[in-house]
N, C-alpha and C positions, 0 to 999 in steps of 0.2 A: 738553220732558219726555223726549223718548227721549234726545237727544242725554245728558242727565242719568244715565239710568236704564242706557246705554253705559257711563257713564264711571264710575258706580255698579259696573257688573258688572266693566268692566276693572278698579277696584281691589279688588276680591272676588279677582278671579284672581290677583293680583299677592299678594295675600296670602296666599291659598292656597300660589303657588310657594316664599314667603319661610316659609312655617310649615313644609314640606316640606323645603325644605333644609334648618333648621333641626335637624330631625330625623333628618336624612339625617346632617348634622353629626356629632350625638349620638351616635347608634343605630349609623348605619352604617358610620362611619368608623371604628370599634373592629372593627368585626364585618369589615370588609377588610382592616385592618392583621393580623388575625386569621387571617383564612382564604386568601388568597391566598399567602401561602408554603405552608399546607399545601397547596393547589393545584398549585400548582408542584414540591412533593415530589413527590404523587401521579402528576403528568404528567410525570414523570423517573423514577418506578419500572416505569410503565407502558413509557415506550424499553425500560430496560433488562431485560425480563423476558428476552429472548433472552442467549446467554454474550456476556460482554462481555471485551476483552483490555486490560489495562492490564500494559506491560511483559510478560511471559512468564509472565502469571498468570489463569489462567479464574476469573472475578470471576460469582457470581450475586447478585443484590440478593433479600435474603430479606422478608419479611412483618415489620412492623415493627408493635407497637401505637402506640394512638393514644393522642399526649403528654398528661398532665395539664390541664386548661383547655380541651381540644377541647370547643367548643358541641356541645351534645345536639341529636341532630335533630328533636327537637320545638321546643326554642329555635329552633333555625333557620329552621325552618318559621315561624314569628309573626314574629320579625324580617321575612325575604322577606315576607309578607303587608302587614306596614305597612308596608314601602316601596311595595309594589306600590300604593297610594294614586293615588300620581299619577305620571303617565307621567314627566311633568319632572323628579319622583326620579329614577327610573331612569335614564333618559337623563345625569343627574348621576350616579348611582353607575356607570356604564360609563364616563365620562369617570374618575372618581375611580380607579378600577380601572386602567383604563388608564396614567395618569399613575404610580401607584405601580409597575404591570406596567413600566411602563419604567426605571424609578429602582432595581428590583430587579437583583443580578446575576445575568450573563447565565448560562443551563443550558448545562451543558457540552455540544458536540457530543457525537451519538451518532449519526449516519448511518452505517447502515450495520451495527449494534451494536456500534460501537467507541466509546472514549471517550479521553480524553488527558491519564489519571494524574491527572483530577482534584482528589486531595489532594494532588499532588507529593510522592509518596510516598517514603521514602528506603531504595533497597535496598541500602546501604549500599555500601565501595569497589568500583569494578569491575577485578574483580581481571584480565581481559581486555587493560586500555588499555595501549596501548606494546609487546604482544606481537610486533608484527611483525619479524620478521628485516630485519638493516641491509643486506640485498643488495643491490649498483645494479644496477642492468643492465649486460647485457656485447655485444659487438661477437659479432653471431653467427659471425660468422668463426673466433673462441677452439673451441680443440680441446675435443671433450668436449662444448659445448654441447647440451644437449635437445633434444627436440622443443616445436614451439611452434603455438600458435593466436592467432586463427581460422582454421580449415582448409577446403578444399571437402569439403562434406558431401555432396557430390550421389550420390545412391545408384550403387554402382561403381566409386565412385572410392577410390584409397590412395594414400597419399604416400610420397616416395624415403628418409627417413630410418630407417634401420633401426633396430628396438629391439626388447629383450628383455622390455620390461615389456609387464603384462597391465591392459587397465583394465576395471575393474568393469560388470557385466554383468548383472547385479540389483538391483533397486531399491535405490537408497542405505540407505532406514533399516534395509534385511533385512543391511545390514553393519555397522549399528550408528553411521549418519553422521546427523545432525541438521544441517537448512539455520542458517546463520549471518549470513546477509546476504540481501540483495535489492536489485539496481540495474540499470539499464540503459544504453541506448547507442542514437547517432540512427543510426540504419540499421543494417544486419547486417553484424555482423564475418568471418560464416560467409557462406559459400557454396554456395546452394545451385541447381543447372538451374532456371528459369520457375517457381520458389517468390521465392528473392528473389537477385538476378544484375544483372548488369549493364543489362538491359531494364527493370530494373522503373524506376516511377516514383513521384513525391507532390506538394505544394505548391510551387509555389517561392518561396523567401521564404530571408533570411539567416539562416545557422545557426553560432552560435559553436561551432566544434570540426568533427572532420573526419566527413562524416557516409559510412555505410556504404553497403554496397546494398539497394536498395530491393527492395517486392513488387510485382505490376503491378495489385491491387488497384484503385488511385487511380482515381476518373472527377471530373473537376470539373463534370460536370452534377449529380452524385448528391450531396443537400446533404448524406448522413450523410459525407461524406468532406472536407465545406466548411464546415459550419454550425460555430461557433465555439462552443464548451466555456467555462462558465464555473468555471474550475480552481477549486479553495479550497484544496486541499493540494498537490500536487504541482508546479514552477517551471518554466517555459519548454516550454511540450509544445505541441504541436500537431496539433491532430484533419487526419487523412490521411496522418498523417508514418509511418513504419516505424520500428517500436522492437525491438531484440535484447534478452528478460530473463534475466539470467541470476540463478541463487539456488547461489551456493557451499556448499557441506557440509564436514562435516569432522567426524572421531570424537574431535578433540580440542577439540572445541567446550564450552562452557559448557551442555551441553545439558538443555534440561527447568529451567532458570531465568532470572530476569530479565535476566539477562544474556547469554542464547543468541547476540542479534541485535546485531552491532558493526559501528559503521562508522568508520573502512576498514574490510573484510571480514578481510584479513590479521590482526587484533587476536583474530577469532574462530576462524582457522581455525587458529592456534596457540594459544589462549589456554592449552592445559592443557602443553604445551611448549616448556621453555626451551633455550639453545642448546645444554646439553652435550646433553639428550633428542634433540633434530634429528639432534647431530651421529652418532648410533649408528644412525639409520634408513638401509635399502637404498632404493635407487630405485622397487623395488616395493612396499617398504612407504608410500612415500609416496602412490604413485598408490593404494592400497589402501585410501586411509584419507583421501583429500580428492579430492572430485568436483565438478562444476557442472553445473548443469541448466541448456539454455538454451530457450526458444522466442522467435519471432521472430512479429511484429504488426503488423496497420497500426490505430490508432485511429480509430473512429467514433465518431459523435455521435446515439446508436442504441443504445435500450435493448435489442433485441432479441438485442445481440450481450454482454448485460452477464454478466460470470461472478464471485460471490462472494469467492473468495479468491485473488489472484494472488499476496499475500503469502508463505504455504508451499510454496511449489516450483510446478513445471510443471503445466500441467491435462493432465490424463489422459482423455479421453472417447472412447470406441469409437463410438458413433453419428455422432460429429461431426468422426471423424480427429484428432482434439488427441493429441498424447502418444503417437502411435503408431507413426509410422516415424521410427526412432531412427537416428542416425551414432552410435558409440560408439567413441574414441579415447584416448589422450593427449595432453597438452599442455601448453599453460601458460595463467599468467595473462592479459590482455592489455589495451587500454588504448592513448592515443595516444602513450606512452614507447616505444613499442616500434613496432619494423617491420623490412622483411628484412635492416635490417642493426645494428639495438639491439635484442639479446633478452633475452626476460624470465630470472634465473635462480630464476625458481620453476616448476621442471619437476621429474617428469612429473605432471601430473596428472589425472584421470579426466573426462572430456568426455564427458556425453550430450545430444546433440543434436536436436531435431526438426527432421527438413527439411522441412516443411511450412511454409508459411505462415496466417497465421490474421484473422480480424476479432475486434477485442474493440471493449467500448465505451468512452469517456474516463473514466465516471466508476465500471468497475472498476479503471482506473489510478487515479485518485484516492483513491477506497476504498483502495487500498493503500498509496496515499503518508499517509494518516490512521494506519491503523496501525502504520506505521515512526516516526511521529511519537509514538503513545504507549510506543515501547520504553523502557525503562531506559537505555539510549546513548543519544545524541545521532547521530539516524541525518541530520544537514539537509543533508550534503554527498553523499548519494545519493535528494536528494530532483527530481533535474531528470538529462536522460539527458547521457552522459559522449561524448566524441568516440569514434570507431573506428579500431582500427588498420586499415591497411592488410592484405590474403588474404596470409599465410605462401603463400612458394614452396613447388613440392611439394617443392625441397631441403630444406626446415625441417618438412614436414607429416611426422608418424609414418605407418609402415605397418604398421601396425595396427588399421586401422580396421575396425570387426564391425558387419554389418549386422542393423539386430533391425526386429521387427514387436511390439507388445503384443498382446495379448490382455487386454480389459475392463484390469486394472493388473497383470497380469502379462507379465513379459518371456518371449518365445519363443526 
């Protein structure tokens, strides 16, 4: 009799599950196909209530009403109710959920409050691309040649190349220069005494391209210098390594539009002149009107050292030394094309330097390798760091070089 009266109740239950999903069929599989995209909207407005950048445009997601056919939250409320029946439903509509949650497409990254053009938006020609001047490089030996970078920045020091030009000596945008680019370099081009020199060190492990001087930051006990970075944007980096940023400007930039940020950088830093405009600028005017900001890093794997925006130019912070003891010169461009005997002919131009060396975290470089990814160019060839030239002799370094201190962001 019990063994009966068991086998009575298990198929009670079994029928119970089968009338429940049943239902679950009915009821609730409209009611998910229903609401789990607006789910999904709402939990993609909610990212984005901070500015978001897509290409060179401050994007805010406004308040949207709610589309025609949105269930009434008293419907809603009795649907959940009769499911809430039997646990088995549920455990069925979270499986059911699930299944469709995955079949859905995927939400656009937003780490960080950035996002990546999501509708591939089209901001039509870029009128930037192919700007660059068809200059090779020349044998620094040719008379007349520039002054050239990267140079020792070490506070006190000037180089033997004489020159008349002046480089800029207040912050780039108070001249009307807007950043164009963003890329770096494995170790520092520049030189600076026990910031980063020929002492410093980092991992050792194979590095395509020729890498600069290091900071002496590096302990291989301390795991934020060892523990390995899982990258998502940015390509071949490595947490402990020394990386030089530099962020190029220029007043002939695309500036204040989607098209600001070009890679190569040269596309941006002429984009608003062609060769006869070049041809009629002084030497002063040039250095007058294109600058580079550089600071120099070793990446950890350590939120503590994480900083929001590395994307628009150098960080600035009086409390924390960033952005404050400046080298300020000219120069040139630089790059592993060049060295004390192939130099760059895009000279003079405006170098400010920090000789400081700094800690960031890996995933503010990452963060900023996302938002070169959402510009309007195609930024993917400055998305991993570039070799270093070899230190210009002091016969190639300008003497000119102005020693400055900031003040909170202003230059002294």
């Amino acid at each position: 009799a019990r063994t009966a009266a068991t086998a009575s109740f298990m198929i009670s239950i079994r029928a119970i599950l089968f009338i429940s999903f049943l239902w679950l069929v009915i009821v609730g599989w409209p009611f998910a196909l229903h609401t789990f995209p607006q789910r999904q909207q709402r939990s993609q407005s909610r990212r984005s209530q901070s500015t978001i950048m897509c290409g060179a445009e401050d994007m805010h997601n406004e308040n949207k009403s709610v589309p025609e056919g949105t269930p009434s939250s008293s419907s809603l409320k009795a649907v959940v109710g009769v499911l809430g029946v039997s646990t088995v439903g549920l455990l069925v509509a979270t499986i059911v959920l699930a299944v469709q949650k995955g079949n859905a497409p995927a939400a656009t990254s937003t780490a960080g409050g950035l996002c990546k053009n999501p509708e591939n938006k089209d901001y039509g020609a870029n009128k930037c691309s192919g700007m660059r001047p068809d200059w090779p490089n020349t044998e620094c030996v040719v008379e007349g040649m520039g002054e050239q970078s990267g140079a020792n920045v070490t506070r006190g020091y000037n180089g033997q190349k004489s020159t008349d030009v002046v480089p800029i000596t207040t912050p780039y945008r108070e001249k009307g220069l807007c950043p164009v680019n963003v890329h770096w370099h494995l170790g520092a081009e520049h030189y600076s005494k026990g910031e980063f020199d020929e002492n410093g060190k980092g991992p050792v492990e194979f590095h395509e391209g020729r890498i600069g001087f290091q900071c002496s930051y590096y302990d291989a006990e301390d795991e934020k210098f060892t523990k390995p970075y899982d990258w998502e944007w940015c390509i071949g980096m490595t947490v402990g390594q020394t990386y030089e940023i530099h962020w190029p400007h220029s007043a002939a930039g695309e500036c204040n539009s989607p098209w600001q940020y070009q890679t190569p950088f040269y596309d941006g830093v002429f984009c608003n002149l062609d060769e006869s405009a070049i041809s009629t600028l002084s030497r002063q005017d040039v250095a007058s009107n294109v600058g580079v900001q550089s600071q120099t890093f070793v990446v950890v794997n350590d939120e503590d050292y994480y900083y929001p925006d590395l994307f628009t130019g150098m960080i600035v912070d009086q409390e924390e030394g960033k952005g404050i003891d400046l080298a300020i010169y000219t120069g040139s461009t630089t790059g592993t094309s060049r060295s004390n005997e192939i130099c760059s002919p895009f000279n003079p131009i405006t170098w400010q330097v920090d000789r400081t060396c700094h800690l960031i975290s890996a995933s503010s470089f990452d963060k900023m390798c996302q938002q070169m990814e959402s510009q309007a160019d195609n930024m993917k060839d400055d998305l991993y760091a570039h070799g270093s030239r070899p230190l210009v002799t002091d016969e190639l370094a300008a003497d000119n070089h102005v020693q400055r201190k900031r003040k909170g962001r202003t230059l002294l």
